[in-house]
VOBAKE-35882 format. One line per 8 residues: number of its first residue (from 1); for each residue x, y, z of C-alpha. Coordinates in pm, 1 decimal, padded with zeros to 6 digits. Layout:
residues N
NUM	X/Y/Z ~ ...;
***
This chain:
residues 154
1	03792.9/13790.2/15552.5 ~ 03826.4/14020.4/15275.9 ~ 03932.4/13832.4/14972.3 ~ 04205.7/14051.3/14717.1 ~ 04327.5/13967.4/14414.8 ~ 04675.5/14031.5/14275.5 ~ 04650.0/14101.3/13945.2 ~ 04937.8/14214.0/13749.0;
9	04996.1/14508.4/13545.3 ~ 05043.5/14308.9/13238.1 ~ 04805.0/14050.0/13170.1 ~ 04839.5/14059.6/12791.4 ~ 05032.6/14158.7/12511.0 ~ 05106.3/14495.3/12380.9 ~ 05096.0/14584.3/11995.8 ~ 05446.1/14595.5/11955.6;
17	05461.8/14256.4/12070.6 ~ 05221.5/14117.9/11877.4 ~ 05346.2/14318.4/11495.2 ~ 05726.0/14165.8/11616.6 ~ 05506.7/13806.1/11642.8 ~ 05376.2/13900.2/11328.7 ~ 05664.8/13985.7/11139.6 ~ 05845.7/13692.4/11226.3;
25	05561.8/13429.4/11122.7 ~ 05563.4/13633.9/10795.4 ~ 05925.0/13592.0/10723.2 ~ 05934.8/13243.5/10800.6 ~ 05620.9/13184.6/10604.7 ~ 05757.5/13383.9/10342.0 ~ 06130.8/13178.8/10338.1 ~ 05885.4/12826.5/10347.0;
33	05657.2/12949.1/10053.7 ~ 05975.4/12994.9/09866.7 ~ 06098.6/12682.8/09905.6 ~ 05730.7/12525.6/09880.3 ~ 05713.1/12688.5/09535.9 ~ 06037.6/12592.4/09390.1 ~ 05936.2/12247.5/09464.3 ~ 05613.9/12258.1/09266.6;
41	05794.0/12363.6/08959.5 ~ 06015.8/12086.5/09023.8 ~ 05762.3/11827.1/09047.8 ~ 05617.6/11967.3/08739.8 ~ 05920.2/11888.4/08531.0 ~ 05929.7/11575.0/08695.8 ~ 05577.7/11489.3/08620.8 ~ 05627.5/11605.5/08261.5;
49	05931.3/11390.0/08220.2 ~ 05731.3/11062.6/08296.4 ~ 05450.0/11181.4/08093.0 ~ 05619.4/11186.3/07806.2 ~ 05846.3/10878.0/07863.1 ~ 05545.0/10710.3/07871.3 ~ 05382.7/10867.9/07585.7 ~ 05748.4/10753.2/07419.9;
57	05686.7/10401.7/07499.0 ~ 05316.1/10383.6/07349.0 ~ 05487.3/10541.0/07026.6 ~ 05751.6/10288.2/07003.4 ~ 05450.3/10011.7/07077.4 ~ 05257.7/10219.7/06823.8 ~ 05509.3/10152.5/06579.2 ~ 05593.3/09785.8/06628.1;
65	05191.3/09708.4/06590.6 ~ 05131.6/09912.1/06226.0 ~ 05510.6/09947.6/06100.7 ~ 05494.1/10327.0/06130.8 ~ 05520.8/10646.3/06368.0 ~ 05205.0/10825.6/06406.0 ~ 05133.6/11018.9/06133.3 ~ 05215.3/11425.5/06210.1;
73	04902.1/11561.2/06104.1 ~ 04726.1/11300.1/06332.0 ~ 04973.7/11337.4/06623.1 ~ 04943.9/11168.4/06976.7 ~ 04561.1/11096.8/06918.6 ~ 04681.4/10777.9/06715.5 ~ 04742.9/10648.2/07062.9 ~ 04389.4/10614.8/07188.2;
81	04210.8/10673.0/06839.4 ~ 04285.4/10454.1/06575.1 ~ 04347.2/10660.4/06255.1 ~ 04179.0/10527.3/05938.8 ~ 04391.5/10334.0/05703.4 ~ 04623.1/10182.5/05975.6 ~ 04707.0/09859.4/05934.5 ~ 04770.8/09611.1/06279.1;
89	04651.0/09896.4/06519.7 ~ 04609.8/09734.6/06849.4 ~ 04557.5/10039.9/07100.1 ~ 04478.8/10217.0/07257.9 ~ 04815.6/10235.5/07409.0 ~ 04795.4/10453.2/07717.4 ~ 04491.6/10344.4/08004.4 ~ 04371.2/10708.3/07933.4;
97	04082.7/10757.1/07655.8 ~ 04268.3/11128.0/07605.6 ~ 04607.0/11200.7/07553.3 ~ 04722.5/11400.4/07912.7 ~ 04778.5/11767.4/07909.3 ~ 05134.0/11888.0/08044.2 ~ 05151.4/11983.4/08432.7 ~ 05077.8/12343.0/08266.6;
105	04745.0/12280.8/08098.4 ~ 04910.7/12247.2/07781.2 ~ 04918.0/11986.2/07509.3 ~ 05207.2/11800.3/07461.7 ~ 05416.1/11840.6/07110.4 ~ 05466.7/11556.3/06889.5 ~ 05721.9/11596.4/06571.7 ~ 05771.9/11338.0/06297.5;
113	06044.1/11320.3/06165.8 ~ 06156.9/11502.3/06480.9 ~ 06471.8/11746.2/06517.7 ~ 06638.2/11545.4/06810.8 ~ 06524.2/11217.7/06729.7 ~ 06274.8/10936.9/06490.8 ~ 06010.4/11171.5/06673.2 ~ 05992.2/11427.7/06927.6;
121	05750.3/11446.9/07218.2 ~ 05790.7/11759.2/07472.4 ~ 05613.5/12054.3/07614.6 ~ 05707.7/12388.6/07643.3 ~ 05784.9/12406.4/08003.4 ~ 05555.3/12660.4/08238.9 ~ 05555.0/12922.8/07984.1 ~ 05424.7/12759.9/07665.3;
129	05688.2/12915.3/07481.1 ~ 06000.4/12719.0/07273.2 ~ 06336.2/12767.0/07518.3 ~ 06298.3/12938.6/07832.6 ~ 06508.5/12799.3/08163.4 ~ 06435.4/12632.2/08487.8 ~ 06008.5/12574.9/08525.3 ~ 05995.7/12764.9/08168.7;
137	06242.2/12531.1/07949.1 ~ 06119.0/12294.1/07724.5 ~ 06097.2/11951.9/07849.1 ~ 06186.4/11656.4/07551.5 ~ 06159.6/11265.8/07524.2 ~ 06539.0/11202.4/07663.6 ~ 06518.2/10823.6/07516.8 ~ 06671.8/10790.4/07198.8;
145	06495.3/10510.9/06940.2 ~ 06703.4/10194.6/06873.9 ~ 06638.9/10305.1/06496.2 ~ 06870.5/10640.6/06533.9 ~ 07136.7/10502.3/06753.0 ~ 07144.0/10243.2/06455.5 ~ 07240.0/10542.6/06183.4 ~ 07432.4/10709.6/06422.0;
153	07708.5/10418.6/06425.9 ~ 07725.9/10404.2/06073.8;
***
């Protein structure tokens, strides 16, 4: 008995095939890593947001301990350093032993007196740069003190 076998013509896939496989995986991938992407600058801002409203709160705990904002020239290292001739310091007031870089590898801003408010804390957004929009805009402390919603009302 004589044993055949019935192979087909086609028993795999032709380039053109395979490139329209290709293209399609690419343009899928490509619409994904879009979307991917705008959520990582999202989560950035977000991330930078709760960094600083916690580096707002240590401020505000900061000042209730010596009487005083950190000193400008000292900046947000009063929070895990105490400064000499600071009366009632009681830090350090974040868990870290360094004040956290942005979400960009960039150090955060601290003003005293600030333009917005008592102080300012904020990064520069993606960019490093003052304005910018979307990933690049500056991010600020959003939380006004109890100290200028006092002046405001008078």
């Amino acid at each position: 008995m004589k044993h055949t076998s019935h192979r087909s013509k086609r028993s795999g896939f032709t380039l053109i095939e395979l490139m329209v496989v290709l293209l399609i995986i690419g343009l899928l991938a490509g619409l994904v890593g879009v979307r991917v992407l705008d959520r990582l600058g999202e989560a950035k801002i977000t991330k930078a947001k709760a960094q600083i409203t916690m580096l707002h709160e240590a401020v505000k705990h900061y000042r209730l301990d010596t009487g005083q904002y950190p000193d400008p020239s000292i900046g947000l290292d009063a929070l895990v350093q105490e400064p000499a001739g600071v009366n009632g310091w009681h830090g350090p007031y974040i868990e870290s032993s360094e004040i956290p870089l942005d979400p960009w590898d960039n150090y955060y801003m601290y003003d005293y007196p600030g333009d917005r408010y008592d102080y300012d804390i904020y990064s520069y957004g993606a960019d490093g740069r003052e304005g910018g929009e979307e990933e690049n805009a500056d991010v600020y402390n959003t939380e006004r003190t109890q100290q200028a919603d006092q002046e405001e009302m008078y």
